[in-house]
NUZAVO-938515 format. One record per residue: residue number from 1; residue in three letters; x negated, y negated, z of N, C-alpha, C, O in turn. Coordinates in nm, 2 decimals. Layout:
<vexgus>
{resi = NUM, resn = ALA, nxx = X, nyy = Y, nzz = Z, caxx = X, cayy = Y, cazz = Z, cxx = X, cyy = Y, czz = Z, oxx = X, oyy = Y, ozz = Z}
...
</vexgus>
This chain:
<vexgus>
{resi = 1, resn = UNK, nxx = 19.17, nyy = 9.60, nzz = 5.71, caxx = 19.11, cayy = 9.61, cazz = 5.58, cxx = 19.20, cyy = 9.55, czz = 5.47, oxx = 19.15, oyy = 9.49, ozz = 5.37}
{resi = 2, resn = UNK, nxx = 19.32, nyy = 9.56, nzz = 5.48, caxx = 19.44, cayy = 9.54, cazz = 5.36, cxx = 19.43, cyy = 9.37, czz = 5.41, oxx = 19.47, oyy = 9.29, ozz = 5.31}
{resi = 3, resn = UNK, nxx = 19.38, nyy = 9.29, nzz = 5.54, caxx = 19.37, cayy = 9.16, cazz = 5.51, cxx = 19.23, cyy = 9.09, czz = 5.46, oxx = 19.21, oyy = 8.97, ozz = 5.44}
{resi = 4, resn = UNK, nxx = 19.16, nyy = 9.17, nzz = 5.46, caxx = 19.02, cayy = 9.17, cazz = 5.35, cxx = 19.07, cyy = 9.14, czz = 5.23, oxx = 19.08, oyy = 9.03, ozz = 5.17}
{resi = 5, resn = UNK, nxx = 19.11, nyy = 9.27, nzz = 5.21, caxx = 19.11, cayy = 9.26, cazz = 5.06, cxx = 19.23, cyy = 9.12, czz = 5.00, oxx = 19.23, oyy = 9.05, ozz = 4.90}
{resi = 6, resn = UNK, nxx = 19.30, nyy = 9.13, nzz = 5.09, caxx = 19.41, cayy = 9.02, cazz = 5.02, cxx = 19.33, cyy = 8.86, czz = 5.03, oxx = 19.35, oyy = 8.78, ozz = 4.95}
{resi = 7, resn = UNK, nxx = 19.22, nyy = 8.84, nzz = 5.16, caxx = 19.18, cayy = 8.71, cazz = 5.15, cxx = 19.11, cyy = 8.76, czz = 4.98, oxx = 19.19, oyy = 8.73, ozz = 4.90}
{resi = 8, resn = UNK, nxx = 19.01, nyy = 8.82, nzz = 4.92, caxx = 18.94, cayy = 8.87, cazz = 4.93, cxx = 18.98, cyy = 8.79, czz = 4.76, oxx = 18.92, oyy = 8.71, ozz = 4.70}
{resi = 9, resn = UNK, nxx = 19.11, nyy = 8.86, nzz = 4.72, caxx = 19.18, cayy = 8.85, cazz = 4.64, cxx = 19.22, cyy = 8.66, czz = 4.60, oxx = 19.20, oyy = 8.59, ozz = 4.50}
{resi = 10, resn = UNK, nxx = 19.27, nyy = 8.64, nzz = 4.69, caxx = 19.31, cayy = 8.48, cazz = 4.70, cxx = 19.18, cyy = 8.38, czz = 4.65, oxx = 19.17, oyy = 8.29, ozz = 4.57}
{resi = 11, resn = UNK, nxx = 19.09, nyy = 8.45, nzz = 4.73, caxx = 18.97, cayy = 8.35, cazz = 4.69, cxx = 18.94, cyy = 8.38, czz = 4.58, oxx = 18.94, oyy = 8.28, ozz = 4.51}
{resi = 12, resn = UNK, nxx = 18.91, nyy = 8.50, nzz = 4.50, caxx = 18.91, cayy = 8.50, cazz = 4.36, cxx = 18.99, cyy = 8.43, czz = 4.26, oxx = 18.94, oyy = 8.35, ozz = 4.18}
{resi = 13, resn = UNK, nxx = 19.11, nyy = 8.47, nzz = 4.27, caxx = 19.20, cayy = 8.36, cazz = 4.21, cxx = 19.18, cyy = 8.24, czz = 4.22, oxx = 19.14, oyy = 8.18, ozz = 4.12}
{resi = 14, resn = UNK, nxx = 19.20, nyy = 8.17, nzz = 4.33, caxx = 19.14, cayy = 8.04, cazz = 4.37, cxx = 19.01, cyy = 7.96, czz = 4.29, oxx = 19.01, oyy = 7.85, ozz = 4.24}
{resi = 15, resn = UNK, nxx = 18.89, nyy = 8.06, nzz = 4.30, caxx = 18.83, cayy = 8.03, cazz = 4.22, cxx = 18.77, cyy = 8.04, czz = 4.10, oxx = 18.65, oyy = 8.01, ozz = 4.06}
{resi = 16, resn = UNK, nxx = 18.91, nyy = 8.11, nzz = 4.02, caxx = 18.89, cayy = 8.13, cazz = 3.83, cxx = 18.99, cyy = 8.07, czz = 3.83, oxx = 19.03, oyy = 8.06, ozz = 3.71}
{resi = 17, resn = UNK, nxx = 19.10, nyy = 7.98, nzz = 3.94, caxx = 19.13, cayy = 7.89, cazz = 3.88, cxx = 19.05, cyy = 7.77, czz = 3.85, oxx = 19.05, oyy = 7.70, ozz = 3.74}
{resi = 18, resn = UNK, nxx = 18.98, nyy = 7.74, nzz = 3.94, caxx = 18.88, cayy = 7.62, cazz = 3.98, cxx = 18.79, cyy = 7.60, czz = 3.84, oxx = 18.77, oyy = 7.50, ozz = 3.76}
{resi = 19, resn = UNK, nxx = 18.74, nyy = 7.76, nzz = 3.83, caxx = 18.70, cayy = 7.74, cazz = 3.71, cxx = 18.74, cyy = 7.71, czz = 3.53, oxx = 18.68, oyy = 7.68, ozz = 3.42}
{resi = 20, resn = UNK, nxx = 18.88, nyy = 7.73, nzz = 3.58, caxx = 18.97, cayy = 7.72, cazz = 3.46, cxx = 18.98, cyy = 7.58, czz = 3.44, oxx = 18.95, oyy = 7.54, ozz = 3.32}
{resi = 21, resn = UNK, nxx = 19.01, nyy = 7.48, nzz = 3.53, caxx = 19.02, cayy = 7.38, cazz = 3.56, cxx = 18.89, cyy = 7.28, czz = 3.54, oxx = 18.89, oyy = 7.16, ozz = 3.52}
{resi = 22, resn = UNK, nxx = 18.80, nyy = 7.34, nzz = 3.56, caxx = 18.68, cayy = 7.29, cazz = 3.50, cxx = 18.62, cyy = 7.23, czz = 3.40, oxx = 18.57, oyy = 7.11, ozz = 3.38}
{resi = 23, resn = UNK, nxx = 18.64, nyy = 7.41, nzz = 3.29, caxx = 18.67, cayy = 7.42, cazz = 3.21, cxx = 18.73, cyy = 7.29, czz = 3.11, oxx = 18.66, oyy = 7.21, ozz = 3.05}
{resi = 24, resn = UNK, nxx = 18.83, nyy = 7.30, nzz = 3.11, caxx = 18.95, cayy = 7.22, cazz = 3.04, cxx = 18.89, cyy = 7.08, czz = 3.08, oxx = 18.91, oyy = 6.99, ozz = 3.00}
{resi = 25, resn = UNK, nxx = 18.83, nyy = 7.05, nzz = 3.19, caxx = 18.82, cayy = 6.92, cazz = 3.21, cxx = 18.67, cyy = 6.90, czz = 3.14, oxx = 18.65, oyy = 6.79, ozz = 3.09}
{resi = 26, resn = UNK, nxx = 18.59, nyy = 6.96, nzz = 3.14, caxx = 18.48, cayy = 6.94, cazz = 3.06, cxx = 18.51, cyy = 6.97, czz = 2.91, oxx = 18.42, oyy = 6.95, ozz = 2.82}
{resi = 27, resn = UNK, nxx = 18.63, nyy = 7.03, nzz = 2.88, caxx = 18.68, cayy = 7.05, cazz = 2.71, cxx = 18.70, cyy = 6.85, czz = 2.69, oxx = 18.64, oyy = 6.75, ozz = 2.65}
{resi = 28, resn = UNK, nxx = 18.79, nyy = 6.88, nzz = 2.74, caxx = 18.85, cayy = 6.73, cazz = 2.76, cxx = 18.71, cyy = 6.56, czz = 2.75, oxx = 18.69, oyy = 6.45, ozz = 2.70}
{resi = 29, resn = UNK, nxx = 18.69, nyy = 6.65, nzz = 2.81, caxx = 18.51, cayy = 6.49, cazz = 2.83, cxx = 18.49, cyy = 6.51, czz = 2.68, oxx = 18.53, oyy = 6.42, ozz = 2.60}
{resi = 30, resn = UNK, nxx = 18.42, nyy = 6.62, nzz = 2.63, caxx = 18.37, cayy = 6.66, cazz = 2.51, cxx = 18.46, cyy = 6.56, czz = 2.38, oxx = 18.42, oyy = 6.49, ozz = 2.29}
{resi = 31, resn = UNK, nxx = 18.60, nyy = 6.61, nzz = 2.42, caxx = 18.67, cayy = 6.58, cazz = 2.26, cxx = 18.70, cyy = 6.37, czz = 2.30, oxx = 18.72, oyy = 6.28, ozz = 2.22}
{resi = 32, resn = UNK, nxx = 18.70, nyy = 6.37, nzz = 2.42, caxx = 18.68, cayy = 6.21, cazz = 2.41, cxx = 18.57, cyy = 6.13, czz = 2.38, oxx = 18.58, oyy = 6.02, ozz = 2.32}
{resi = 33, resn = UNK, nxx = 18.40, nyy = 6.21, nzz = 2.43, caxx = 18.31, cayy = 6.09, cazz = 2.35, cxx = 18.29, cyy = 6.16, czz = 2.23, oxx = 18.20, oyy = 6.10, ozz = 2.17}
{resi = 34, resn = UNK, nxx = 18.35, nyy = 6.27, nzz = 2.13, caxx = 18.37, cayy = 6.26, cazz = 2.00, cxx = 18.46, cyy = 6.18, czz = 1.96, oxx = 18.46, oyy = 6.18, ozz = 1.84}
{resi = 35, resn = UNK, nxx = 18.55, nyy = 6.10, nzz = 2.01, caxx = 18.64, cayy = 6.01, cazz = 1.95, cxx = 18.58, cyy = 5.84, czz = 2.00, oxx = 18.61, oyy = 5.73, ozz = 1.95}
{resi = 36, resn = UNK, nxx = 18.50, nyy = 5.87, nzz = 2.09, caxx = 18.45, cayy = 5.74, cazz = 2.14, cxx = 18.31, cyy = 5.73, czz = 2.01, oxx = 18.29, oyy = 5.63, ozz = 1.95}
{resi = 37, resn = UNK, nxx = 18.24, nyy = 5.85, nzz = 1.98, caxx = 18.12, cayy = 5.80, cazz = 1.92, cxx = 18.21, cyy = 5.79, czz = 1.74, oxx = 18.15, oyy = 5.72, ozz = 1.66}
{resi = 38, resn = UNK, nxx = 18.31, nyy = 5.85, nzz = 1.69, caxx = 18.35, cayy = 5.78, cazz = 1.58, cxx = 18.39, cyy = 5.66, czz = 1.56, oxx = 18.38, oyy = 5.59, ozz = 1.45}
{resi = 39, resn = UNK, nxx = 18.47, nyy = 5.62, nzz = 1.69, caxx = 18.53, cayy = 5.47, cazz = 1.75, cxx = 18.41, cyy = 5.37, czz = 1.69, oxx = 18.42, oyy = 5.30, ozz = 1.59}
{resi = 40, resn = UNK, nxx = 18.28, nyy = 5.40, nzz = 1.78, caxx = 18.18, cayy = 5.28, cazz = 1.79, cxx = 18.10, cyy = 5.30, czz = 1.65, oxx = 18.03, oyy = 5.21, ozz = 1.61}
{resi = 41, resn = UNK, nxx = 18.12, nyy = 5.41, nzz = 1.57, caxx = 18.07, cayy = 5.45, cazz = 1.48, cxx = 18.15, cyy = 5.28, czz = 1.35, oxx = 18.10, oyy = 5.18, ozz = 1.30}
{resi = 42, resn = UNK, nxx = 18.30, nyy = 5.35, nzz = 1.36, caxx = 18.37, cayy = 5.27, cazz = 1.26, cxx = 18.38, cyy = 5.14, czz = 1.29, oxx = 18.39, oyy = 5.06, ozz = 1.20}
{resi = 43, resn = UNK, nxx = 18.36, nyy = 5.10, nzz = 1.45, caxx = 18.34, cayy = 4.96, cazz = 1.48, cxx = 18.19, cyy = 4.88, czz = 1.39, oxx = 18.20, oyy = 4.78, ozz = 1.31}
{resi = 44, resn = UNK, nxx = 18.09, nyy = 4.94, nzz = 1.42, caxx = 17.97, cayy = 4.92, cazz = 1.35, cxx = 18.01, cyy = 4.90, czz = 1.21, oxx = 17.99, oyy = 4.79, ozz = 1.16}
{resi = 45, resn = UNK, nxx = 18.07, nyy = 5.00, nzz = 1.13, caxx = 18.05, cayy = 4.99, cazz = 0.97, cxx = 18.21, cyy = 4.87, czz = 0.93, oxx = 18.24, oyy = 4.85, ozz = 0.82}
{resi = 46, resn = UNK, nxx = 18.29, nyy = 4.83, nzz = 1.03, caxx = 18.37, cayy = 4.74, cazz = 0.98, cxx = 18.27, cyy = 4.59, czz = 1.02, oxx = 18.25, oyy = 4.49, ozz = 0.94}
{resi = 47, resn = UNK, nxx = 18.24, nyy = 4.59, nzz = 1.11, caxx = 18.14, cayy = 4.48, cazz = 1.18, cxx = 18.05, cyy = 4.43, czz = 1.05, oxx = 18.05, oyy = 4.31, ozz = 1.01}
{resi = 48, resn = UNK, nxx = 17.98, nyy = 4.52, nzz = 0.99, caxx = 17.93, cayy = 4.49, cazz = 0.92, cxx = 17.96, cyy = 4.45, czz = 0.76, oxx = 17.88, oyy = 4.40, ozz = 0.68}
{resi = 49, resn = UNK, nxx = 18.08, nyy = 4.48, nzz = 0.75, caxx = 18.15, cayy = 4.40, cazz = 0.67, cxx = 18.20, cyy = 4.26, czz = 0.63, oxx = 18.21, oyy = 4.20, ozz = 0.52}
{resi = 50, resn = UNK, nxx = 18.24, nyy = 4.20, nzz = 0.77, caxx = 18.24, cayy = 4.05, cazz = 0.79, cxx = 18.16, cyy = 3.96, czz = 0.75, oxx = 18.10, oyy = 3.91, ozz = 0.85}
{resi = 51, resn = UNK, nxx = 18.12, nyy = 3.91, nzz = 0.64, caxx = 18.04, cayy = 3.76, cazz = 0.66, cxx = 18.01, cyy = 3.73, czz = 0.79, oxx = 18.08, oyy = 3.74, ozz = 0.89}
{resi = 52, resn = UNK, nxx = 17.87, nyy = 3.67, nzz = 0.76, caxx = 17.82, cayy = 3.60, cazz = 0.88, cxx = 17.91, cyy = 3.50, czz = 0.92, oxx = 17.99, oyy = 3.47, ozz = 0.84}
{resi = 53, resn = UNK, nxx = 17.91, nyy = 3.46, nzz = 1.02, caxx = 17.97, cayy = 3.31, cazz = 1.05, cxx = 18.19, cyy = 3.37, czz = 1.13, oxx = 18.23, oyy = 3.34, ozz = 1.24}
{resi = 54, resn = UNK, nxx = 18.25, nyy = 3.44, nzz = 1.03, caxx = 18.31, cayy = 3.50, cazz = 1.05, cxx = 18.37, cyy = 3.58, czz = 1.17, oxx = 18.36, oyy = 3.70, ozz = 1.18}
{resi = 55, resn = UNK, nxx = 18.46, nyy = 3.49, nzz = 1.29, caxx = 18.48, cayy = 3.62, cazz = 1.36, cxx = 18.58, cyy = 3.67, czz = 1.38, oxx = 18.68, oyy = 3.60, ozz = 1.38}
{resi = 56, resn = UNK, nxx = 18.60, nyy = 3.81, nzz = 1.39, caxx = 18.72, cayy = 3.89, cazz = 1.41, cxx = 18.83, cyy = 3.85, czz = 1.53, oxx = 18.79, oyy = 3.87, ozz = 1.65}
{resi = 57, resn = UNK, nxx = 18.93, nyy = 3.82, nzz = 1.50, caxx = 19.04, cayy = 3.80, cazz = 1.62, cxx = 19.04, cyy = 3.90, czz = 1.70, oxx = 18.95, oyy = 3.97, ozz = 1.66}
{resi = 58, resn = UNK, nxx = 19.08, nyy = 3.95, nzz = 1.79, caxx = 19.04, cayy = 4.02, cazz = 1.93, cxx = 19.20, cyy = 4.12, czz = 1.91, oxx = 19.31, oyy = 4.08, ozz = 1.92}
{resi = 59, resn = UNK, nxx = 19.16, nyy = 4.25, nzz = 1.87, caxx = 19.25, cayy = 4.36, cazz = 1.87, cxx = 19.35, cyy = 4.38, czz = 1.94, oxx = 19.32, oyy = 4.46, ozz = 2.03}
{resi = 60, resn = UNK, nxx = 19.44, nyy = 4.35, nzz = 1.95, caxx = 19.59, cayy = 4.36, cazz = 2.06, cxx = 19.69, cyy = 4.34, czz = 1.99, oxx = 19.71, oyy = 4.25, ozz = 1.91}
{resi = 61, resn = UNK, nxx = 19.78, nyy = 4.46, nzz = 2.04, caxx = 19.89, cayy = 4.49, cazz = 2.02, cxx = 19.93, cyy = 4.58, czz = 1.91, oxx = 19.98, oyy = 4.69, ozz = 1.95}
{resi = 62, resn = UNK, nxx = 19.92, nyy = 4.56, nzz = 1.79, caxx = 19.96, cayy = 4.62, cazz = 1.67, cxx = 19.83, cyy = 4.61, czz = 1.59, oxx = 19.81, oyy = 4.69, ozz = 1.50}
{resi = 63, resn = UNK, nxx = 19.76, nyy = 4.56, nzz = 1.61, caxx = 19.62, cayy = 4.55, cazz = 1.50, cxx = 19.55, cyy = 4.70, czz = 1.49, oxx = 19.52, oyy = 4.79, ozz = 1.57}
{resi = 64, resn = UNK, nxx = 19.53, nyy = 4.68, nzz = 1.32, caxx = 19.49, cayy = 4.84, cazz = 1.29, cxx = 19.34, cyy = 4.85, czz = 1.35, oxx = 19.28, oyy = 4.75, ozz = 1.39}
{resi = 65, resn = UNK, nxx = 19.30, nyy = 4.95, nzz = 1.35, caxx = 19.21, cayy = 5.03, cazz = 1.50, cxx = 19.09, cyy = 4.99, czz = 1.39, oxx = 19.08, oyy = 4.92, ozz = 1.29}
{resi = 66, resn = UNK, nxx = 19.00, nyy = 5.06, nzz = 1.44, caxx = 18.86, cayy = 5.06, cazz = 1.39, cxx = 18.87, cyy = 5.20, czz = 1.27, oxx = 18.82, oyy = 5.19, ozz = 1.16}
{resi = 67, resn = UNK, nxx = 18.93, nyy = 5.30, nzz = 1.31, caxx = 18.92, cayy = 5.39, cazz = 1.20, cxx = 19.06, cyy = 5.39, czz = 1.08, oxx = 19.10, oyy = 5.48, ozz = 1.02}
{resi = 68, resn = UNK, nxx = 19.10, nyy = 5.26, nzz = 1.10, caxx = 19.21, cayy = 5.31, cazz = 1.00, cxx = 19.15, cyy = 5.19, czz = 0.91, oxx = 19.15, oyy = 5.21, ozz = 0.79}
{resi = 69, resn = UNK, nxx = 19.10, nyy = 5.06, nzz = 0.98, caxx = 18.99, cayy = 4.96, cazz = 0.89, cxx = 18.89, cyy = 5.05, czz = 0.76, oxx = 18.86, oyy = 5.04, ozz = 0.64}
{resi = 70, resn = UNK, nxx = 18.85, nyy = 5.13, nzz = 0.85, caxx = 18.71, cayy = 5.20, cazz = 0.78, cxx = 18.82, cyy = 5.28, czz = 0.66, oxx = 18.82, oyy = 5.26, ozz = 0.54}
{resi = 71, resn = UNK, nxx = 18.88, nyy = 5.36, nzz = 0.72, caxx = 19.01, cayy = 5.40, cazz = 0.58, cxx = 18.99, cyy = 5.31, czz = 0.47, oxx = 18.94, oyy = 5.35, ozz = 0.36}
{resi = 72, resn = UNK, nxx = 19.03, nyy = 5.24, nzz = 0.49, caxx = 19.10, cayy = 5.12, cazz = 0.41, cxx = 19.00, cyy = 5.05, czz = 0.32, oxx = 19.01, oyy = 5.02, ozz = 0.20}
{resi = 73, resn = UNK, nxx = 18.87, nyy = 5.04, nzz = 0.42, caxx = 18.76, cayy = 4.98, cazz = 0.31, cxx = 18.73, cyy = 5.05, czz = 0.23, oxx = 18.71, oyy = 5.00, ozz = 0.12}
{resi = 74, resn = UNK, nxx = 18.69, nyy = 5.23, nzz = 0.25, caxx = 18.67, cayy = 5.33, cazz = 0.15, cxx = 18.78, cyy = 5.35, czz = 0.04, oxx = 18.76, oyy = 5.41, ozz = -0.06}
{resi = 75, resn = UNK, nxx = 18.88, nyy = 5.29, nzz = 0.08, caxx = 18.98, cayy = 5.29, cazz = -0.04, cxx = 18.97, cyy = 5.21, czz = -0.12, oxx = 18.97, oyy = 5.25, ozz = -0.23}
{resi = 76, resn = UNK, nxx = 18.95, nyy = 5.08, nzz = -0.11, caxx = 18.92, cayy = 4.94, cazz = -0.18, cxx = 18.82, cyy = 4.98, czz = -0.26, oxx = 18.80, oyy = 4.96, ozz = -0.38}
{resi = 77, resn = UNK, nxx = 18.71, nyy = 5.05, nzz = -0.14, caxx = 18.59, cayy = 5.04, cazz = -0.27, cxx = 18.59, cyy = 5.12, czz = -0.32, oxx = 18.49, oyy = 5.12, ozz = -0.39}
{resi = 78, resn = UNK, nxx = 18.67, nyy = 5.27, nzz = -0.34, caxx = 18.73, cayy = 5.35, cazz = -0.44, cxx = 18.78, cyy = 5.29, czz = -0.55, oxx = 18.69, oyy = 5.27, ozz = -0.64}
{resi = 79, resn = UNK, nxx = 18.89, nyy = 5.27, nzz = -0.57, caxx = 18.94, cayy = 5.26, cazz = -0.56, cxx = 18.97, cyy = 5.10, czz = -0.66, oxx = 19.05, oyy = 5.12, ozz = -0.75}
{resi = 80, resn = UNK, nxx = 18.92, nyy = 4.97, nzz = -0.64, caxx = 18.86, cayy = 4.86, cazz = -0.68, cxx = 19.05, cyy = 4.83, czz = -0.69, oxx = 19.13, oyy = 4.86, ozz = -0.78}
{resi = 81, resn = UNK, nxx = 19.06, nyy = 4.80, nzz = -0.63, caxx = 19.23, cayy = 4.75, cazz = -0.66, cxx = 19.22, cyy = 4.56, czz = -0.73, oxx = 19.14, oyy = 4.47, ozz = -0.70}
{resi = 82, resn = UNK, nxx = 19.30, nyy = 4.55, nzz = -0.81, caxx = 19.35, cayy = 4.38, cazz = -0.86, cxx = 19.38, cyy = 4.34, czz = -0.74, oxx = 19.33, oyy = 4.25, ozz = -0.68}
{resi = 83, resn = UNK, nxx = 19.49, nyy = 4.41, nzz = -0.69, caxx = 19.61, cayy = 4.28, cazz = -0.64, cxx = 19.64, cyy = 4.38, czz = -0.51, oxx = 19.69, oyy = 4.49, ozz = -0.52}
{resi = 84, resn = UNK, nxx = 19.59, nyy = 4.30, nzz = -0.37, caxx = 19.63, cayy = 4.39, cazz = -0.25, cxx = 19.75, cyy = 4.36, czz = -0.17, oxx = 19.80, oyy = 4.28, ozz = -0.25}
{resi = 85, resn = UNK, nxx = 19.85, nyy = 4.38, nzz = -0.06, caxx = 19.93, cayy = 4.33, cazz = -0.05, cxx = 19.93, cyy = 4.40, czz = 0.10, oxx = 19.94, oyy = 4.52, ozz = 0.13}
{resi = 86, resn = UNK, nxx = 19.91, nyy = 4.25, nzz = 0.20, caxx = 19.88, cayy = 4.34, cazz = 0.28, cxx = 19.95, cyy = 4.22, czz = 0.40, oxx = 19.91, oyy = 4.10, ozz = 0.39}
{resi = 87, resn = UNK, nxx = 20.06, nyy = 4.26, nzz = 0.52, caxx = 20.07, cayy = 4.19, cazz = 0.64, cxx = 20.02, cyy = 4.25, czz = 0.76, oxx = 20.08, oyy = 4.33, ozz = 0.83}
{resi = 88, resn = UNK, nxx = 19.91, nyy = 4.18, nzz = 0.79, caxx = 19.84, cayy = 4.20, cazz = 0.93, cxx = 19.89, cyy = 4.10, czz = 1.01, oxx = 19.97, oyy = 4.01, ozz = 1.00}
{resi = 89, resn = UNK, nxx = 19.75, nyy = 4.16, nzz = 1.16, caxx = 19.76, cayy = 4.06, cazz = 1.27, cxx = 19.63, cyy = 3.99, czz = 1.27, oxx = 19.59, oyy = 3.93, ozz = 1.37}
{resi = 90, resn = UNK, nxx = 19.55, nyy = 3.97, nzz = 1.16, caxx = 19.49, cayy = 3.89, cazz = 1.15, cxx = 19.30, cyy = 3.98, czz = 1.12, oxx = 19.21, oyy = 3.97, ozz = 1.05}
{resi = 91, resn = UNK, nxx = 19.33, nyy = 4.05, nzz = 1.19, caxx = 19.18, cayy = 4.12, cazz = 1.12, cxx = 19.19, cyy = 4.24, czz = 1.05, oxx = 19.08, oyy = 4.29, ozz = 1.02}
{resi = 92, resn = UNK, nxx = 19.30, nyy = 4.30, nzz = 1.00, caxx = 19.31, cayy = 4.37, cazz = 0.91, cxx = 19.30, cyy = 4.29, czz = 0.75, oxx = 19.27, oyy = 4.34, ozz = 0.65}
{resi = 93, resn = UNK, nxx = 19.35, nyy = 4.14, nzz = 0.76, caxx = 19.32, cayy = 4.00, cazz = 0.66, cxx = 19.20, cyy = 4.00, czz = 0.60, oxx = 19.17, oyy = 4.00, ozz = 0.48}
{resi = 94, resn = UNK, nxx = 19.08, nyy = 3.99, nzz = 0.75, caxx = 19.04, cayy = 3.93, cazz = 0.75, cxx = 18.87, cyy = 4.05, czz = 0.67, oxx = 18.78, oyy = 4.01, ozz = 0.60}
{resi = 95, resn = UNK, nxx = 18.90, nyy = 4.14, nzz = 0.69, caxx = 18.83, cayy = 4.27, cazz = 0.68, cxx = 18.86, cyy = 4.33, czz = 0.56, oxx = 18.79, oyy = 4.42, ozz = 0.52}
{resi = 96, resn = UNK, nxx = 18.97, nyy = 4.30, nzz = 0.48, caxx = 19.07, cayy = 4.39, cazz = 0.37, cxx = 18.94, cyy = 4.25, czz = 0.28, oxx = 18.83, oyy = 4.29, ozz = 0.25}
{resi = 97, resn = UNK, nxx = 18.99, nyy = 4.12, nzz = 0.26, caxx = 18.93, cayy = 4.04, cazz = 0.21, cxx = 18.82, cyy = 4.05, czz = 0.16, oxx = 18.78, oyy = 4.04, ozz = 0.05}
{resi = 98, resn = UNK, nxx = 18.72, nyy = 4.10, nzz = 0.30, caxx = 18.56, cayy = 4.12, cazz = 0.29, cxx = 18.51, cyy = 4.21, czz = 0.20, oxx = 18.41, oyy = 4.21, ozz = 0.12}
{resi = 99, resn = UNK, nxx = 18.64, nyy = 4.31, nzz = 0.24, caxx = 18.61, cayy = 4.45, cazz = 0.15, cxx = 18.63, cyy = 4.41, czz = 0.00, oxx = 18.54, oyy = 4.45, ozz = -0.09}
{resi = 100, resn = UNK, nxx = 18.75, nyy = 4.33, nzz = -0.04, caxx = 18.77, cayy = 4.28, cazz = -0.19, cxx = 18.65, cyy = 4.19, czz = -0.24, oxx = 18.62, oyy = 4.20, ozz = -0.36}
{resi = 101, resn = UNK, nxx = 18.60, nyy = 4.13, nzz = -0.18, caxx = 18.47, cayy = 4.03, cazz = -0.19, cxx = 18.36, cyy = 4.12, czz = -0.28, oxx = 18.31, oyy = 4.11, ozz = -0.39}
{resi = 102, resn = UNK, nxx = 18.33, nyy = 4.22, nzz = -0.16, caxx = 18.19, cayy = 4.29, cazz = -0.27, cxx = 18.23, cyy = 4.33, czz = -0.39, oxx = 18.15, oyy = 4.37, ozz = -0.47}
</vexgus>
């Protein structure tokens, strides 16, 4: 009886860890396509910033992200600055500019 209850016991644990683990991995999914749907969100409203004809150099290495762009443009058009002063990797230039344009 005492090896009953001890399997009995094991498999419970076993499986509220399982579920614990689940859990956390389906927390986890959740808070990634909330960062993926603001990602493609801020990709779209910088995209649309660009002049036609215009294309964005290809993001690697140090180039600022899609949400720190979209930052940046709500600040400008806050904001209406003279004189910006800015060293990028080339599409933070190219996107800062667009933003000073309108």
């Amino acid at each position: 009886m005492d090896y009953l209850i001890a399997v009995v016991f094991l498999f419970a644990v076993l499986l509220l860890g399982a579920i614990g683990s689940l859990w956390f991995i389906a927390l986890h999914a959740r808070r990634q396509l909330a960062h993926l749907r603001r990602h493609v969100w801020n990709t779209a409203t910088v995209s649309k910033m660009v002049p036609d004809g215009v294309s964005l150099p290809a993001p690697e290495g140090w180039a600022a992200s899609s949400d720190v762009l979209s930052l940046l443009i709500d600040m400008i058009r806050k904001k209406r600055p003279e004189v910006v002063v800015e060293l990028g990797s080339g599409i933070s230039t190219v996107v800062l500019a667009a933003a000073l344009a309108l």
